[in-house]
C-alpha positions as CSV (number, residue, x, y, z in Angstrom):
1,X,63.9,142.1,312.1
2,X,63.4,143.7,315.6
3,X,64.3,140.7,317.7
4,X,62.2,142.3,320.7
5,X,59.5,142.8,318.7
6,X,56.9,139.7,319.8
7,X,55.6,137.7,317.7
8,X,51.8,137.0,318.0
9,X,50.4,133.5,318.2
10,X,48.2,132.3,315.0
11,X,44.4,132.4,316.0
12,X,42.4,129.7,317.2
13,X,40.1,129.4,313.7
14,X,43.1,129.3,311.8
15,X,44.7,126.1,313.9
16,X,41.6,124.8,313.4
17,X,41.1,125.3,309.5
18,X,44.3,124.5,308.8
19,X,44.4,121.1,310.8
20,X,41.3,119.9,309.0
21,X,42.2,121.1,305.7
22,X,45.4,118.5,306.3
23,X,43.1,115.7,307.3
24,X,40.7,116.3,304.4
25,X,43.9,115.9,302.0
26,X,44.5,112.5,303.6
27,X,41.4,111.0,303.5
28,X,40.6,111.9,300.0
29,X,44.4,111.1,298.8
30,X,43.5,107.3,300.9
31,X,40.4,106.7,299.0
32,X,41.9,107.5,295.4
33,X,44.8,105.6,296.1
34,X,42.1,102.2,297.4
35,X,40.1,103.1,294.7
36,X,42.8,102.6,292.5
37,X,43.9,99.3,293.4
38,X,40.6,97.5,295.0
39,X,37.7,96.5,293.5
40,X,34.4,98.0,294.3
41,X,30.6,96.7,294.9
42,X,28.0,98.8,293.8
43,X,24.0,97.9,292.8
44,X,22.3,97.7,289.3
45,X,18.5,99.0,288.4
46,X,17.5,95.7,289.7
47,X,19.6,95.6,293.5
48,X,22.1,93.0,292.4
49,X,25.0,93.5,293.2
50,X,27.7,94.3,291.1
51,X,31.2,93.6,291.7
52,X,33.7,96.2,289.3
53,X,37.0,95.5,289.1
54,X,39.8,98.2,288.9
55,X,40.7,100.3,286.1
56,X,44.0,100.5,286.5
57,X,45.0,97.3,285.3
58,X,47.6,97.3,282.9
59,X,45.8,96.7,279.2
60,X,48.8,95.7,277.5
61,X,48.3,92.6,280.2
62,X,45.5,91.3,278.2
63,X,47.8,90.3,275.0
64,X,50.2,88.6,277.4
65,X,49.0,84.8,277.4
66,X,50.4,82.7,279.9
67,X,51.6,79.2,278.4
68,X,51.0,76.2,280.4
69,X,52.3,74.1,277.9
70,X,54.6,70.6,279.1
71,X,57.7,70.3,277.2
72,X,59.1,67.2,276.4
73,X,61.8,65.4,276.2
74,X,62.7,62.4,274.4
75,X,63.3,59.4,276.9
76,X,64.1,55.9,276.3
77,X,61.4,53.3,274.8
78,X,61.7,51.2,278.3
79,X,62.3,51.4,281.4
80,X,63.8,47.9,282.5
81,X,67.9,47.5,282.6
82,X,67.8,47.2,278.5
83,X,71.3,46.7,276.8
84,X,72.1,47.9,273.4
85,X,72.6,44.9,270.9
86,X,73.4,46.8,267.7
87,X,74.0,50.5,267.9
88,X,72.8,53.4,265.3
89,X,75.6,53.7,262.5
90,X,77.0,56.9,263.0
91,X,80.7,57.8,261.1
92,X,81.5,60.1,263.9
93,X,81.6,57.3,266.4
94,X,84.6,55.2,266.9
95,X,85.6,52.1,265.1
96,X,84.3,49.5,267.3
97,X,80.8,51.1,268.0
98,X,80.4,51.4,264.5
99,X,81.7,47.8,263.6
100,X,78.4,46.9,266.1
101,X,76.2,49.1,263.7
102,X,75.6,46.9,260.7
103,X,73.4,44.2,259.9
104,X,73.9,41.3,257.6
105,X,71.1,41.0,255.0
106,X,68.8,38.0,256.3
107,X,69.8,34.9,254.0
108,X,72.7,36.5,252.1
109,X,75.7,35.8,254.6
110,X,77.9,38.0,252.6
111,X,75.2,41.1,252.4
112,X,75.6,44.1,255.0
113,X,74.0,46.9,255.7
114,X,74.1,50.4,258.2
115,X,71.9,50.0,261.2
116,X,69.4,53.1,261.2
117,X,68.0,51.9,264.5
118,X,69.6,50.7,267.8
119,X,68.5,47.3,269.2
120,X,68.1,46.6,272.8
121,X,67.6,43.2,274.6
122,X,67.8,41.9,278.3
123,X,69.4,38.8,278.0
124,X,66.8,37.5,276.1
125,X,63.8,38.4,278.2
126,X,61.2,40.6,276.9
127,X,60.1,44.1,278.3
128,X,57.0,46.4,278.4
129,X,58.3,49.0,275.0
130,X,57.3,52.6,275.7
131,X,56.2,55.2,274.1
132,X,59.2,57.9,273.8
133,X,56.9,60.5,273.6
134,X,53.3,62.0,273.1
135,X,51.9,61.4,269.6
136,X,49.7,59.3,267.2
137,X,49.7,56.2,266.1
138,X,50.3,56.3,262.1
139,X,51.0,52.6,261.5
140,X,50.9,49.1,263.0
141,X,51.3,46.7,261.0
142,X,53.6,42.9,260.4
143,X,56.2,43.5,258.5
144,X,57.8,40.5,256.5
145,X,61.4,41.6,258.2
146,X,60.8,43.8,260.6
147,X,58.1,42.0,262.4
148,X,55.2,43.7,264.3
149,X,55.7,47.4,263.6
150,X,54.5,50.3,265.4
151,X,55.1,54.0,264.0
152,X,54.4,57.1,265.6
153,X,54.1,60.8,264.8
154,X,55.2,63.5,267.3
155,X,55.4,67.3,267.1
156,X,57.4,68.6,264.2
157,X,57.0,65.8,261.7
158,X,59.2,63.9,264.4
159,X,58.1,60.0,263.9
160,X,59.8,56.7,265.9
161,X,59.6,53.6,265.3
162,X,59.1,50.3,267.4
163,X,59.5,46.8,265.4
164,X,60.4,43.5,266.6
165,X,57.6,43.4,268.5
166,X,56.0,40.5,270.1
167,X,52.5,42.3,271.0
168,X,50.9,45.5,270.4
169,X,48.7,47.6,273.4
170,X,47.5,50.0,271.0
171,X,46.3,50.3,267.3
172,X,46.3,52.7,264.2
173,X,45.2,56.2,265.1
174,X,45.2,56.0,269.4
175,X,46.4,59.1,271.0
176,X,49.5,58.0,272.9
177,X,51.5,59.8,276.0
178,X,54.8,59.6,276.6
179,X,55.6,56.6,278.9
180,X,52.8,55.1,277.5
181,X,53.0,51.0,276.9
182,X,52.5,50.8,273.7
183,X,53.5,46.8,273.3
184,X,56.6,44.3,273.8
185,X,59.8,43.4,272.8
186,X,60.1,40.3,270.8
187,X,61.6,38.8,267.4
188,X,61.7,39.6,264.4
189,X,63.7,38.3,260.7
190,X,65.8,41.4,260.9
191,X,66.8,40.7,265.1
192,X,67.2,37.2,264.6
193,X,70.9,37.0,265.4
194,X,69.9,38.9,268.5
195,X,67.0,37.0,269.5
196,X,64.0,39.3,271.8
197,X,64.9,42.7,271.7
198,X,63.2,45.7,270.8
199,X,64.2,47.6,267.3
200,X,64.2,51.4,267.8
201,X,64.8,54.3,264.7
202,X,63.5,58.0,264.8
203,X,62.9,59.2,261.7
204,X,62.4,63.2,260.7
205,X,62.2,64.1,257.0
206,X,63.0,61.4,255.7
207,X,66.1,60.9,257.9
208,X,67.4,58.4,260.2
209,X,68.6,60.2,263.6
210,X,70.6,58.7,266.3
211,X,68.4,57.6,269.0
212,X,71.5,57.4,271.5
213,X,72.3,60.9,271.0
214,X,68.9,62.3,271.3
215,X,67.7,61.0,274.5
216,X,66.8,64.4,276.7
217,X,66.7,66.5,273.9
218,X,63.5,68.2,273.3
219,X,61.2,66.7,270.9
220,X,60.5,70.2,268.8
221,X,63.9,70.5,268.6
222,X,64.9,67.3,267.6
């Protein structure tokens, strides 16, 4: 190229087209985009208005369902300073804990059986018995060895069991929460080498589970 050759200065209509044709891009590239992502307000026949939300929202949103649903985990059926009388008989435990895990048979001194429960006391004092978790009442009844009896059903087919009782707060079919007082410790023919104490079991499918090991857990899991 002839560097002496000078080069002419665009015209003043073409400054000018060109600078608005750059703002026109703006403005309409700024109203899709806040079209996009605000809602809008327009009228019906009537002159309501209308408020119409944006399209852009993900549909595959819609199928996902937030769940605000409280787990729970098992706690302890009181809340005072309650020792453990007579543990759960468990064979993986060691010798001593288990040799506090079985029962003599009420009037047969020479009769003994597994403990499927644990028994707590406070020194012969009794205590507000709570509800270990949320649930329904499925019995409450007296029980000729057991005492007053209290079961509940939780989630799962999960059920636990409060006997020994010396009162009952609730009755057959209530809706319970967890931490719910549901009655209190007392005596019973089966706790009467204990004296007033509170006789726990959990039960699911027909089986005894260790209340001591499942404190915490959750209760679906359980």
């Amino acid at each position: 190229m002839d560097q002496n050759k000078q080069i002419k200065p665009w015209p003043l209509e073409a400054k000018t087209g060109l600078a608005l044709s750059l703002a026109a891009t703006v403005v309409i590239g700024g109203v899709l985009i806040f079209g996009r992502n605000k809602d809008y307000v327009s009228t019906d026949s009537n002159g309501t208005s209308v408020t119409n939300y944006s399209s852009n929202v993900n549909e595959n949103n819609n199928s996902e369902k937030v769940v605000d649903e409280k787990i729970e985990l098992l706690q302890k059926p009181y809340q005072v300073n309650a020792k453990i009388a007579r543990h759960f008989f468990d064979i993986n435990d060691d010798i001593e804990t288990r040799t506090h895990a079985v029962v003599q048979i009420p009037n047969k001194q020479s009769t003994f059986i597994k403990s499927v429960g644990v028994d707590y006391h406070l020194d012969g004092s009794s205590f507000d018995v709570l509800a270990a978790c949320s649930g329904i009442v499925k019995e409450r009844i007296n029980d000729a060895t057991y005492g007053n009896l209290l079961l509940i059903e939780h989630d799962s087919g999960l059920q636990t069991v409060y006997s020994s009782l010396e009162s009952f707060n609730v009755v057959k079919g209530n809706e319970v929460k967890q931490g719910q007082v549901i009655g209190r410790a007392g005596n019973s023919l089966y706790t009467s080498e204990i004296g007033v104490c509170l006789h726990f079991e959990i039960m699911k499918n027909g089986k005894h589970i260790n209340p001591e090991k499942s404190y915490t857990l959750e209760v679906k899991a359980i």
